[in-house]
ZAVO-913300 format. One record per residue (C-alpha): x, y, z. Coordinates in Angstrom, 2 decimals, m for minus. Layout:
N
[rec [X; Y; Z]]
...
This chain:
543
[rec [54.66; 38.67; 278.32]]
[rec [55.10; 41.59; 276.46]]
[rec [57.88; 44.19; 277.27]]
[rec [56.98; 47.77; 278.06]]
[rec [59.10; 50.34; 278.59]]
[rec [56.66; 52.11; 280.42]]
[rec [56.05; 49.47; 283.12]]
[rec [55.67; 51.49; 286.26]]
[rec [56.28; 48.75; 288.29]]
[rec [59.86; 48.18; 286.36]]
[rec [62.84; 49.10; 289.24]]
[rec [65.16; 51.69; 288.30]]
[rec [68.11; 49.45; 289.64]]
[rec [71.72; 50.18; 287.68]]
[rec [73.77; 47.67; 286.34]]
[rec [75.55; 44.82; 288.51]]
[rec [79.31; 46.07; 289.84]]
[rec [81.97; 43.74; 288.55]]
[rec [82.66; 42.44; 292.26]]
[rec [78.93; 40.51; 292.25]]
[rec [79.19; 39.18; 288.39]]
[rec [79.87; 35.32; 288.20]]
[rec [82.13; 33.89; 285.58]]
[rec [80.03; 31.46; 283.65]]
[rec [76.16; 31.80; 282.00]]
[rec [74.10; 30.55; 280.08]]
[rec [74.10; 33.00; 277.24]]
[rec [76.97; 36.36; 276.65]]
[rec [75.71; 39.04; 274.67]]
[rec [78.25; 41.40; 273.74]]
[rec [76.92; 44.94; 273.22]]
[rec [74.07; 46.88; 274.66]]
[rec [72.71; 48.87; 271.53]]
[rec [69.91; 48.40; 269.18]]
[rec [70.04; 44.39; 268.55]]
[rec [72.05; 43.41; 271.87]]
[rec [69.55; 44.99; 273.87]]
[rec [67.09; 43.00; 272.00]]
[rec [68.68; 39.59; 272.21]]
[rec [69.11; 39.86; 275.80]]
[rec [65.74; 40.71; 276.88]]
[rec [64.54; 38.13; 275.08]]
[rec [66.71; 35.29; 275.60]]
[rec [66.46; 36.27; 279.46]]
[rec [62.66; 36.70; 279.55]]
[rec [61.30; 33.83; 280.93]]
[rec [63.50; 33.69; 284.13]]
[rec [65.13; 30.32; 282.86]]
[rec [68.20; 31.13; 281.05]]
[rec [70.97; 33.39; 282.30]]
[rec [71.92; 36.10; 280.30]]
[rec [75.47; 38.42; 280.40]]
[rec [74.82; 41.86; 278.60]]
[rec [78.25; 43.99; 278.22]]
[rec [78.56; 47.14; 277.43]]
[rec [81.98; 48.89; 276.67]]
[rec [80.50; 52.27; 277.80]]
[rec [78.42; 53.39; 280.68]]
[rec [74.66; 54.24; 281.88]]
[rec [72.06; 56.10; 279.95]]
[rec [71.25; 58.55; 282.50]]
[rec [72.48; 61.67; 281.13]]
[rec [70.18; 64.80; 280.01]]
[rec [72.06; 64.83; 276.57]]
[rec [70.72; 61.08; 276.08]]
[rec [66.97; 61.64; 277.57]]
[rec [66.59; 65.33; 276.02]]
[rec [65.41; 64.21; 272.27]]
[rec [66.70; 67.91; 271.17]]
[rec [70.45; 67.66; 273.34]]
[rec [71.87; 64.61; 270.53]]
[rec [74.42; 66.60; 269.00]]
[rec [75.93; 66.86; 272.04]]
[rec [77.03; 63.16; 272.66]]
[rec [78.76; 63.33; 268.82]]
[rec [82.12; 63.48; 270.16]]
[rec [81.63; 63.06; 273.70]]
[rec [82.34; 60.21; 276.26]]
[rec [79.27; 58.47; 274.84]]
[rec [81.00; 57.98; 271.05]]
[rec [83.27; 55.53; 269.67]]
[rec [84.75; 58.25; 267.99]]
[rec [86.20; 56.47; 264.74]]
[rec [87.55; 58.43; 261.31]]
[rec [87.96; 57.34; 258.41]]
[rec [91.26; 57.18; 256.40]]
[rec [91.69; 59.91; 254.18]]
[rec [89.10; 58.82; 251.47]]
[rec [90.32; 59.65; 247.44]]
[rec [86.68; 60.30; 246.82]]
[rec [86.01; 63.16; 249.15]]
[rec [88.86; 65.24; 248.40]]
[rec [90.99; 63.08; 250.38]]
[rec [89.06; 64.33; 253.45]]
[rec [88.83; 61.91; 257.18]]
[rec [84.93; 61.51; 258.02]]
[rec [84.72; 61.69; 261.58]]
[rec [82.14; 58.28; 261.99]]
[rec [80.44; 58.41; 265.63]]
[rec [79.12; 55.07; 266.90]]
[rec [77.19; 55.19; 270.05]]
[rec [78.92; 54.14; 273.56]]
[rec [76.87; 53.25; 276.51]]
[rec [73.62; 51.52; 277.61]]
[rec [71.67; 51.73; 273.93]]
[rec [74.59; 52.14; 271.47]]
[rec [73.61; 54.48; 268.49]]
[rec [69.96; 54.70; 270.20]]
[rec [70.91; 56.61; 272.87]]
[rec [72.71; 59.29; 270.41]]
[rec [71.07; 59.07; 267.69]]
[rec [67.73; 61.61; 266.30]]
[rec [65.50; 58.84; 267.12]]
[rec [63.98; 58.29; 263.36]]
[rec [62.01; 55.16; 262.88]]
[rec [62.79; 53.79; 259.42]]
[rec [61.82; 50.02; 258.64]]
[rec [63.72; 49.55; 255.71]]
[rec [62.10; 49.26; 251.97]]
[rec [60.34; 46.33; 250.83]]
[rec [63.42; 45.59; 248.31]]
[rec [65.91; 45.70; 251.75]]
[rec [63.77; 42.69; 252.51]]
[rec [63.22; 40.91; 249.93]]
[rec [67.09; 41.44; 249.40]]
[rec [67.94; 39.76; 252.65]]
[rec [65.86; 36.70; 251.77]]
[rec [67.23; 36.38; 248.37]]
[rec [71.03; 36.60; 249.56]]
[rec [70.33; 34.74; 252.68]]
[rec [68.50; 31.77; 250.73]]
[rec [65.64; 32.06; 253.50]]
[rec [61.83; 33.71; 253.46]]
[rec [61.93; 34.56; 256.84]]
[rec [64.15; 37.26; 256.55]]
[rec [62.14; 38.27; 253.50]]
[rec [59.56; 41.66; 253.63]]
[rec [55.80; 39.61; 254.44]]
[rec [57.96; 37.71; 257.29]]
[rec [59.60; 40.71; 258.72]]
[rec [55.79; 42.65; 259.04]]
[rec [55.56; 40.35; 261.48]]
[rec [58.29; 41.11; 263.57]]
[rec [57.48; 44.92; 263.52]]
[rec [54.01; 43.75; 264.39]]
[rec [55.41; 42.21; 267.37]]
[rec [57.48; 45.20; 268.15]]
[rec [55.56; 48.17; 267.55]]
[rec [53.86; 50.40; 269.97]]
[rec [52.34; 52.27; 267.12]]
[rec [50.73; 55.59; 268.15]]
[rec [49.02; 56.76; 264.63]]
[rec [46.62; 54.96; 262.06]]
[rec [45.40; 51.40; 263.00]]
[rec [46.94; 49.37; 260.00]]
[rec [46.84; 45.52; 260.96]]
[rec [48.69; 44.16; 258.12]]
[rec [51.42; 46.76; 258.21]]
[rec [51.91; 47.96; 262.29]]
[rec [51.43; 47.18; 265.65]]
[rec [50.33; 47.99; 268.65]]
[rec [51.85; 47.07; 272.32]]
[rec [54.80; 46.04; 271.46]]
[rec [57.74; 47.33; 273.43]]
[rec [58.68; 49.95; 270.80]]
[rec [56.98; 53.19; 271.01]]
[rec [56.73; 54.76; 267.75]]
[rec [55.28; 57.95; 267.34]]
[rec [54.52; 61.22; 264.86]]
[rec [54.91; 64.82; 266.00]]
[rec [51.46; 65.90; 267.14]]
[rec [52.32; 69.44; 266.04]]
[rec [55.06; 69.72; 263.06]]
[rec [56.77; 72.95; 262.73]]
[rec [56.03; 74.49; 259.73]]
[rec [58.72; 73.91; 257.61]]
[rec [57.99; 70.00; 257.78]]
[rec [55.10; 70.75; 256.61]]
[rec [56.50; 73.39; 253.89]]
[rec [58.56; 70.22; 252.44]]
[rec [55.53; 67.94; 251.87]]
[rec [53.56; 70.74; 250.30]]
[rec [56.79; 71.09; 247.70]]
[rec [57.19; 67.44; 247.55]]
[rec [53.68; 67.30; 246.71]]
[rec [53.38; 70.19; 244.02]]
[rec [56.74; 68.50; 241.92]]
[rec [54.79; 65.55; 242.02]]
[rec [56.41; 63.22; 245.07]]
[rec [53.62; 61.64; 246.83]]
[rec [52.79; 62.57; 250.28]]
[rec [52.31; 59.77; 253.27]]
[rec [50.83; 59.91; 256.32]]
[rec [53.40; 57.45; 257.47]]
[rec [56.90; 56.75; 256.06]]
[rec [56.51; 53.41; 257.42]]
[rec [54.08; 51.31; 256.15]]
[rec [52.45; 51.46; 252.98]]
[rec [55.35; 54.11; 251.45]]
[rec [57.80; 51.59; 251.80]]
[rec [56.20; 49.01; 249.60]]
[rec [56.42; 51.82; 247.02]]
[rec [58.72; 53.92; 244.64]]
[rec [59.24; 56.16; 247.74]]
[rec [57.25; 59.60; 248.79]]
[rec [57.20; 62.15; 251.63]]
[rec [55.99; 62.42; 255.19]]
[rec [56.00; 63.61; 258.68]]
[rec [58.80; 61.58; 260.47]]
[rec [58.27; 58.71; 262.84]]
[rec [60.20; 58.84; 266.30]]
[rec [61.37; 57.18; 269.57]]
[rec [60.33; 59.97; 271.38]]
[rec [57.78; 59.72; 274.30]]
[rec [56.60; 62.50; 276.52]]
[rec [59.39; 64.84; 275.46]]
[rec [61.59; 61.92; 276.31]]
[rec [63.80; 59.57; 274.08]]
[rec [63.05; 56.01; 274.17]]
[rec [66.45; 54.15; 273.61]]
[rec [66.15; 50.04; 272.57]]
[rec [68.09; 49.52; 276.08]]
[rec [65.10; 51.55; 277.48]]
[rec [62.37; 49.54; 275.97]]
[rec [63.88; 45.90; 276.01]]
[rec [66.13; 45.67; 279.10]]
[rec [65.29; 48.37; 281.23]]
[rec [61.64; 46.18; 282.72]]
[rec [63.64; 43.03; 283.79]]
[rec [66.92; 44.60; 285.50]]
[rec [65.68; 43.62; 288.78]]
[rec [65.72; 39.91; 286.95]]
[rec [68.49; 37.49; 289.04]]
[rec [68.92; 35.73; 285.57]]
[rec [69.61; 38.58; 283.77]]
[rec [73.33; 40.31; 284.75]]
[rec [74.01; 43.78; 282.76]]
[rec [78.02; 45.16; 283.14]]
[rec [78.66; 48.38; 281.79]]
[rec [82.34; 49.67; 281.24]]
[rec [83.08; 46.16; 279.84]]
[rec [85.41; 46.10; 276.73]]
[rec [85.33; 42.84; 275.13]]
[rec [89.12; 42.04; 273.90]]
[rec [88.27; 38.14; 272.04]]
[rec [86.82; 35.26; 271.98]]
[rec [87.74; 31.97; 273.83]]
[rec [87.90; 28.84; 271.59]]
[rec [87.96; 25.11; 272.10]]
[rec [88.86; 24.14; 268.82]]
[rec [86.30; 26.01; 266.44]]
[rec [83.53; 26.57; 269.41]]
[rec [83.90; 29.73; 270.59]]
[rec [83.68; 28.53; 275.05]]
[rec [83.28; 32.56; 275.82]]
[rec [85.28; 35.54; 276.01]]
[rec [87.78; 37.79; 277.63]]
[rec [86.65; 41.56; 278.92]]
[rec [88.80; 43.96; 280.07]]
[rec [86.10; 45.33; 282.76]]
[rec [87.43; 48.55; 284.69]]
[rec [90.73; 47.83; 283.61]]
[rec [90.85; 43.95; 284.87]]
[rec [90.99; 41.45; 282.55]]
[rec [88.01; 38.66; 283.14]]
[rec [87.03; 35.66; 281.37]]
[rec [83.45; 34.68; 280.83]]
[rec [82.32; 31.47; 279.81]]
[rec [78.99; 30.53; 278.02]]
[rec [77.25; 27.40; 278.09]]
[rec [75.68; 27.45; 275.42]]
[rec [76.10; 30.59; 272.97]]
[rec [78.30; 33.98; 272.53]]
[rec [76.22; 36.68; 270.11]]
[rec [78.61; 39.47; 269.22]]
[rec [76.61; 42.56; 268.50]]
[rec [79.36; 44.99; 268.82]]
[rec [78.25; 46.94; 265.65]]
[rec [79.81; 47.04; 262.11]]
[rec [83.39; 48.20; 263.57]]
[rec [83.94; 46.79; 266.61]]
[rec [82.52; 42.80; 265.60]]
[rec [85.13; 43.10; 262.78]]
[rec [87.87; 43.83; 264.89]]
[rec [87.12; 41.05; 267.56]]
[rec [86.49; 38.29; 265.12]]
[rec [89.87; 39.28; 262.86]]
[rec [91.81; 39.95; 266.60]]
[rec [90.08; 36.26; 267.74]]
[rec [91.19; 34.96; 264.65]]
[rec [88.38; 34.80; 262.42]]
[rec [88.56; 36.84; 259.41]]
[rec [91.11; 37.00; 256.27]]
[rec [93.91; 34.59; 256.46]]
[rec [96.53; 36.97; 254.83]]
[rec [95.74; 39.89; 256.95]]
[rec [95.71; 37.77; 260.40]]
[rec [99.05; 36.03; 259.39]]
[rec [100.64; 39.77; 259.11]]
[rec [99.84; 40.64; 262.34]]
[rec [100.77; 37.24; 263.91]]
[rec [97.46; 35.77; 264.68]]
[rec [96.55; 32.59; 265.09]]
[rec [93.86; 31.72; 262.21]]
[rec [91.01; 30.04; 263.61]]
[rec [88.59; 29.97; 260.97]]
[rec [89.31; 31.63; 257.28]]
[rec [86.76; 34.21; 256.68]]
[rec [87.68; 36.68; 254.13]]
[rec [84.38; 38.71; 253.81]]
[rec [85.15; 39.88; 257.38]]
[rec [85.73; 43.55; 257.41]]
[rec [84.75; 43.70; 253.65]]
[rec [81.55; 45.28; 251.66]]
[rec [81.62; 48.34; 254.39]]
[rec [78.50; 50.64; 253.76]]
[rec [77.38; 54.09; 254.67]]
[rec [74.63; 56.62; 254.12]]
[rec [76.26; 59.51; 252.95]]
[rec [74.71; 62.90; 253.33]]
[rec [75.48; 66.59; 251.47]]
[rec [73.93; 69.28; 253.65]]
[rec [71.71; 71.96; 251.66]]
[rec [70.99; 74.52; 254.06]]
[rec [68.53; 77.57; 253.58]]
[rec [68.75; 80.77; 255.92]]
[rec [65.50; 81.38; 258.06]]
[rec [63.58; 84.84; 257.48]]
[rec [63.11; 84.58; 261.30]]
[rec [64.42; 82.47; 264.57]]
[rec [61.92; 79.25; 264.17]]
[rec [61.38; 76.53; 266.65]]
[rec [62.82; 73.10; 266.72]]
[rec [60.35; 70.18; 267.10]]
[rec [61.90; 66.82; 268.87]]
[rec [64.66; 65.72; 267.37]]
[rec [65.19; 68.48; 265.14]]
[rec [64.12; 66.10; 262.39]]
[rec [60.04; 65.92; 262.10]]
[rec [60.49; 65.47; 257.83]]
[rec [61.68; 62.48; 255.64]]
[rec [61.24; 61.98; 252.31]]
[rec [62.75; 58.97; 249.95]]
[rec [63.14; 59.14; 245.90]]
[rec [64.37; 57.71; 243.29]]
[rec [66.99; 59.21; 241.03]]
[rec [66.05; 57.64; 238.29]]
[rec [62.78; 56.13; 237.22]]
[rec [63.87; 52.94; 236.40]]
[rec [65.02; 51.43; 239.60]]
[rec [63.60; 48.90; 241.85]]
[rec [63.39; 51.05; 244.96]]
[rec [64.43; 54.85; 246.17]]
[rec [68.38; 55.75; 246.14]]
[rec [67.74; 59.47; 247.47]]
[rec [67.21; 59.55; 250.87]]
[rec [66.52; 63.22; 252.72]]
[rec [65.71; 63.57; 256.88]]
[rec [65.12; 67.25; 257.01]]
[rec [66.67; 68.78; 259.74]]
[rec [65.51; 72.17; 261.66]]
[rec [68.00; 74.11; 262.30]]
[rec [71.87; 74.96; 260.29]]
[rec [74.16; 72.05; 259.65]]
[rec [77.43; 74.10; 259.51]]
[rec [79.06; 72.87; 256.28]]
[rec [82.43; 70.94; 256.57]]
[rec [84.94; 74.09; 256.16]]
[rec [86.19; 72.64; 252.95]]
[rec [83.30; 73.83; 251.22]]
[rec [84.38; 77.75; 251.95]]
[rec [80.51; 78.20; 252.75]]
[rec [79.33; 80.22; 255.72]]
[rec [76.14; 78.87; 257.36]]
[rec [73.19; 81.06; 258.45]]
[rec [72.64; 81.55; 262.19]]
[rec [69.59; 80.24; 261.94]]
[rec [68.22; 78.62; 258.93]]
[rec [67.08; 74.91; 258.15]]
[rec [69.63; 72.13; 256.07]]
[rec [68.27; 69.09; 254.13]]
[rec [70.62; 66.01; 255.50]]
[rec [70.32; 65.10; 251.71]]
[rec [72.40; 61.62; 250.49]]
[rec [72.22; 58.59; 249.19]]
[rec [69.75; 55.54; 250.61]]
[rec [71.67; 52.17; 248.22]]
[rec [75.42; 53.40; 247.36]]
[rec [77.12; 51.51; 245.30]]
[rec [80.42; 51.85; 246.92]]
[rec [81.74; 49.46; 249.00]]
[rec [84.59; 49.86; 251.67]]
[rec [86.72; 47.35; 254.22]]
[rec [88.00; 47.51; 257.69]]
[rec [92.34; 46.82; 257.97]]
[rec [93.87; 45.51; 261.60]]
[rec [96.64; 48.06; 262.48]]
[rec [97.48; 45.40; 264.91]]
[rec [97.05; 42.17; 266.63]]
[rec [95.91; 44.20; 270.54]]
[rec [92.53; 45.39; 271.76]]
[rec [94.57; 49.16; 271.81]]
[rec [95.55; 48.97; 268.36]]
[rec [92.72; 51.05; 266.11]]
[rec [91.12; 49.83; 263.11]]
[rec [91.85; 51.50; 260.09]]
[rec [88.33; 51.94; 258.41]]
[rec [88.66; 52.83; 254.65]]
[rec [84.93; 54.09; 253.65]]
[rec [86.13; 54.66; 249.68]]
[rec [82.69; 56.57; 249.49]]
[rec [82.30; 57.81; 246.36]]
[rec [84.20; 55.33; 244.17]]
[rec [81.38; 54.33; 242.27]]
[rec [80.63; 56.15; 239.33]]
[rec [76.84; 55.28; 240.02]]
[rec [77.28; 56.96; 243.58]]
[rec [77.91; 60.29; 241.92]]
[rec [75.17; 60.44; 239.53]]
[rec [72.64; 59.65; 241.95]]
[rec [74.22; 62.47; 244.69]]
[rec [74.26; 64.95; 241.60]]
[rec [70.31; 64.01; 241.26]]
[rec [70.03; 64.08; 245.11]]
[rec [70.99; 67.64; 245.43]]
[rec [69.19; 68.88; 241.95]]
[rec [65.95; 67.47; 243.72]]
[rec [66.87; 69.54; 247.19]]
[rec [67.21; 72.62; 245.60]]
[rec [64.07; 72.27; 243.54]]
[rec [62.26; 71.48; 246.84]]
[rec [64.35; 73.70; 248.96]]
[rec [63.88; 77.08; 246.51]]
[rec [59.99; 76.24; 245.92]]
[rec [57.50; 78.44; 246.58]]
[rec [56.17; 76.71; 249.51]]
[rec [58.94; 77.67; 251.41]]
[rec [59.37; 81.50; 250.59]]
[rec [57.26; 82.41; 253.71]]
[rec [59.68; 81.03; 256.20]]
[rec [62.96; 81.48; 254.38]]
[rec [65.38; 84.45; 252.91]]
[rec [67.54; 82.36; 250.40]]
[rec [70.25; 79.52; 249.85]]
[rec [73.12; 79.36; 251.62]]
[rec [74.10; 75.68; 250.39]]
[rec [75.64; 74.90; 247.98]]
[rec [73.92; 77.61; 246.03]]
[rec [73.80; 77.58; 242.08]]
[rec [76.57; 76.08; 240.53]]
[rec [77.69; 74.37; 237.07]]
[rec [77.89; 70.78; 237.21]]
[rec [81.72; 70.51; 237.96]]
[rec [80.60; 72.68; 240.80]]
[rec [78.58; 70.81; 242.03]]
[rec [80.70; 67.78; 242.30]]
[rec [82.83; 69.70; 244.23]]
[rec [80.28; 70.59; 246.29]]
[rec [79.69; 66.84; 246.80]]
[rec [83.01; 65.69; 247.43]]
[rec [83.93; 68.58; 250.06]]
[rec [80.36; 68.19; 252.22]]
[rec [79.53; 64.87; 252.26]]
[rec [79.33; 63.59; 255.83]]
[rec [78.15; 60.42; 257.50]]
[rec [74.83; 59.35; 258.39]]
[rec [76.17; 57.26; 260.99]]
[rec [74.83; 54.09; 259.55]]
[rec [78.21; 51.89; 259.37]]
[rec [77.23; 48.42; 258.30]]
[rec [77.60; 45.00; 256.24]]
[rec [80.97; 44.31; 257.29]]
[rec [80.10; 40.90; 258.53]]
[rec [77.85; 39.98; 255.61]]
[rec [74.72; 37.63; 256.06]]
[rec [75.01; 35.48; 252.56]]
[rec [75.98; 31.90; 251.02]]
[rec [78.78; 32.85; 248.84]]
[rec [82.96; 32.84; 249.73]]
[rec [82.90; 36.49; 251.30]]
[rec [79.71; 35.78; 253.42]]
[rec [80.21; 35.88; 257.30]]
[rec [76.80; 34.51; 258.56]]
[rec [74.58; 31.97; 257.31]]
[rec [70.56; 32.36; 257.53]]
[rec [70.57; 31.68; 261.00]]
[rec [72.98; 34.43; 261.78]]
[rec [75.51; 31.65; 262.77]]
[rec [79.15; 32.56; 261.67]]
[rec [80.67; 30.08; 259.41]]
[rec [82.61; 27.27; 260.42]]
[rec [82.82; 28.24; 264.00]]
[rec [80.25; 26.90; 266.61]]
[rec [78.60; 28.64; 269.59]]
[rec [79.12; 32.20; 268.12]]
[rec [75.89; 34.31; 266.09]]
[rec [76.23; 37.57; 265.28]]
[rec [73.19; 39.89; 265.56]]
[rec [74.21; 43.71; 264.22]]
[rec [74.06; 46.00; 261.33]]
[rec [77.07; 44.47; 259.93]]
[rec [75.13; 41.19; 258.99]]
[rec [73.10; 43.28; 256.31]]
[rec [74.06; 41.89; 252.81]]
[rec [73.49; 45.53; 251.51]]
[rec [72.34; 49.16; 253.75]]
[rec [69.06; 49.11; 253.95]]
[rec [66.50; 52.31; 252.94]]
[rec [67.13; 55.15; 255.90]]
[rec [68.06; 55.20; 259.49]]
[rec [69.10; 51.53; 260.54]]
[rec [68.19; 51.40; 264.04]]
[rec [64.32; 49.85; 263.75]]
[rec [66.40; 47.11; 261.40]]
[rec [68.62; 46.31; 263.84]]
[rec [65.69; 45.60; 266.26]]
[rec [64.26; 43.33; 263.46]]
[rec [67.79; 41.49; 263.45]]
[rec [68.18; 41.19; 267.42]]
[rec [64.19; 39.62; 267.70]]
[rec [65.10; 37.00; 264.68]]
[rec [68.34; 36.47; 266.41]]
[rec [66.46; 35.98; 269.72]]
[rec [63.92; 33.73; 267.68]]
[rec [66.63; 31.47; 266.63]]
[rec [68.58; 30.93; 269.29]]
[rec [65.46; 30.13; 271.53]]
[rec [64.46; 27.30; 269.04]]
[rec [67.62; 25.95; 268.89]]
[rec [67.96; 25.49; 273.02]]
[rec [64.30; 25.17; 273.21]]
[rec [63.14; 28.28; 275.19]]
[rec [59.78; 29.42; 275.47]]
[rec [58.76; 31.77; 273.34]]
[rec [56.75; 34.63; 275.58]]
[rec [56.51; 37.77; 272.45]]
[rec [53.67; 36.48; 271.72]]
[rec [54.33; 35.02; 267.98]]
[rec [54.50; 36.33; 264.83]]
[rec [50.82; 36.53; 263.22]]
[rec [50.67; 36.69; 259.56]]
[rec [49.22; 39.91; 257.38]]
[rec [45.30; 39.20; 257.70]]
């Protein structure tokens, strides 16, 4: 069986009200976004094993989550977590506003829908820190074989086709997508026709964008993975579910406790809890539960379960610095507003690209520390860096669900971080003021020509978020690792997490088409382990 997102036969039936929810199954998933979505499908796909998906937020069903162009509109809404940072030395002392999507999908229901695999390196990374090939870059073609829907090029070894994921290319780019692959290409940058694929075995390059967009429609993960079996009796999906901590018996974590419309339930799993809460919120319940760092669980008088002091630590962002340019004329907006990526590398002798750019059609308004005015209608380069070097944590401000987490990005702290953002916004405004944009555009508006100290201010007083929190629950085999290989938290039994925060390092671009890649392995391995069939269809090898 392979899921489809476009089965017509697929019920539109909402999730199950609290009154008609059981307390015990077979298998609790906690969180509904990118890899959660994943795990459940899959662990619930063969009708045998009952699966519990919770999700602190509600439905999908809004027009600013199905209308691909309506996603800035969610970024503060109902439908974000809505976390800032602490006032960050590095940025001017400035609080970045960090949105996490809330509600059936997580971040793929908010998000601008950019399919990014990840680089090669990422890969290879992962396997290297994780001691394991399977999470390494010829192993994990195989998953995105399996979960592809590629509409473009056939390319056996690298994509696939009828896989649950639809992944698709504008059929029309506006023209200024195409005006930044005809600069990329005259300053030397080679241009892709994917920037999937072959481009990410490489030292980076340009192309049209890939996107979760189908008939004018976003495709969320939820969508895609969970959305064909919710008529399923084995599969039970509660929305407006806030999970509060884990249940132990001894070091085996028995299930958990929700606070579901305001009443506090406890849900018991038979045989495995997978947290996949993202990179904030599976911090907080594994410190609150305590797991996590001794010292900082003893100051807020909780119980220490199991001493993990790598949870909550190596915190990791994309950053972004917006250069805008001011149109000549009003111009259309394609999809997602983004139809353009390009990767680089800042200098020539790394591994892998550090510059990462998703061009964006229309005016990001610069933060108003910057003192810039932003054209009415222009076009901004969402410009930043792909592999900081900068690593933050996540503080308890308390021992309650209510209590916030402090989250203390310290982007910027890296010497290495600034050199590569000064290169990152050089190459923008080489591309940006080339002549293959002159036709469409007046001028600069951001940040303009500048010195160099200028220009770090520049940096300091735009940077924004790319929304791409992870690594705070590391995947690795040293003292401030969270997860082993098998995504199986250390020295605590019956608990996996499958998220962005078991990256050992951000991967290269936007992290939602990883996190698929960790909720199938996650899947994989928790199937094996209780001996499940395996319906996906296998992972064939690169022919």
């Amino acid at each position: 069986m392979k899921l489809n997102s476009h089965d017509q036969n697929a019920p539109e039936n909402p999730p199950t009200p609290q009154r008609e929810v059981g307390d015990v199954f077979d298998f609790i998933v906690c969180g509904a976004g990118s890899s959660g979505s994943v795990v459940a499908a899959r662990l619930a796909e063969d009708g045998n094993a009952s699966v519990l998906l919770l999700e602190a937020g509600g439905d999908d069903a809004a027009e600013t989550v199905t209308n691909p162009a309506q996603w800035p509109l969610n970024l503060g809404s109902s439908r974000d977590w809505g976390f800032v940072g602490q006032p960050t030395p590095g940025l001017d002392g400035r609080r970045l506003p960090l949105s996490m999507g809330k509600g059936l999908g997580g971040g793929s229901s908010i998000n601008v829908m950019v399919w990014a695999r990840g680089h090669k390196g990422d890969w290879d990374h992962f396997a290297a820190e994780a001691g394991d090939d399977a999470w390494g870059y010829q192993s994990i073609l195989g998953y995105y074989r399996r979960i592809e829907d590629w509409q473009g090029a056939p390319d056996p070894t690298r994509r696939g086709m009828g896989g649950p994921a639809y992944v698709a290319q504008p059929q029309a780019p506006q023209p200024i997508a195409e005006a930044l692959l005809s600069a990329a290409s005259t300053i030397g940058i080679p241009v892709y026709d994917s920037p999937n694929g072959e481009m990410m075995e490489a030292p980076g390059g340009a192309s049209i964008a890939e996107l979760r967009i189908r008939d004018g429609k976003r495709e969320s993960v939820f969508g895609s993975y969970v959305s064909p079996l919710m008529s399923r009796p084995n599969l039970t999906v509660l929305t407006n579910a806030l999970v509060t901590r884990l249940i132990f018996d001894g070091k085996r974590v028995t299930g958990i406790e929700v606070l579901v419309d305001d009443r506090l339930r406890q849900f018991t799993a038979r045989c495995e809890t997978v947290l996949s809460l993202g990179a904030i919120n599976t911090p907080k319940v594994l410190m609150q539960s305590g797991i996590g760092p001794e010292d900082e669980l003893q100051a807020h008088g909780i119980p220490v379960v199991q001493h993990l002091p790598g949870v909550g630590r190596n915190h990791q962002d994309h950053l972004a610095f917006g250069c805008t340019w001011a149109y000549r004329k009003p111009e259309a907006v394609g999809g997602s507003g983004c139809e353009a990526k390009l990767y680089w590398k800042s200098e020539s002798r790394l591994a892998q690209p550090d510059i990462l750019q998703c061009q964006l059609e229309f005016a990001v308004p610069s933060p108003i520390e910057t003192g810039l005015e932003t054209p009415q209608h222009g076009w901004t380069m969402f410009n930043g860096l792909a592999q900081p070097k900068s690593r933050g944590r996540l503080r308890l401000s308390g021992p309650n669900t209510n209590d916030p987490i402090l989250i203390e990005p310290n982007s910027l702290s890296a010497p290495e971080d600034m050199a590569a953002a000064l290169a990152a916004v050089e190459l923008c405004r080489e591309l940006g003021n080339s002549d293959a944009f002159t036709p469409l555009v007046t001028g600069e508006a951001a940040p303009g020509a500048r010195y160099r100290s200028g220009t770090i201010d520049f940096i300091r007083r735009s940077a924004v978020t790319y929304w791409h929190q992870s690594c705070t629950a590391k995947m690795g085999r040293d003292s401030m690792s969270v997860v082993d290989n098998e995504l199986k938290v250390y020295g605590v039994d019956g608990l996996r997490i499958a998220d962005s925060s078991i990256m050992p390092r951000i991967t290269t671009g936007n992290t939602m088409a990883p996190c698929v890649v960790i909720g199938e392995r996650a899947a994989d391995l928790i199937r094996k382990m209780h001996s499940l069939p395996d319906l996906s269809g296998g992972l064939t090898q690169p022919t």
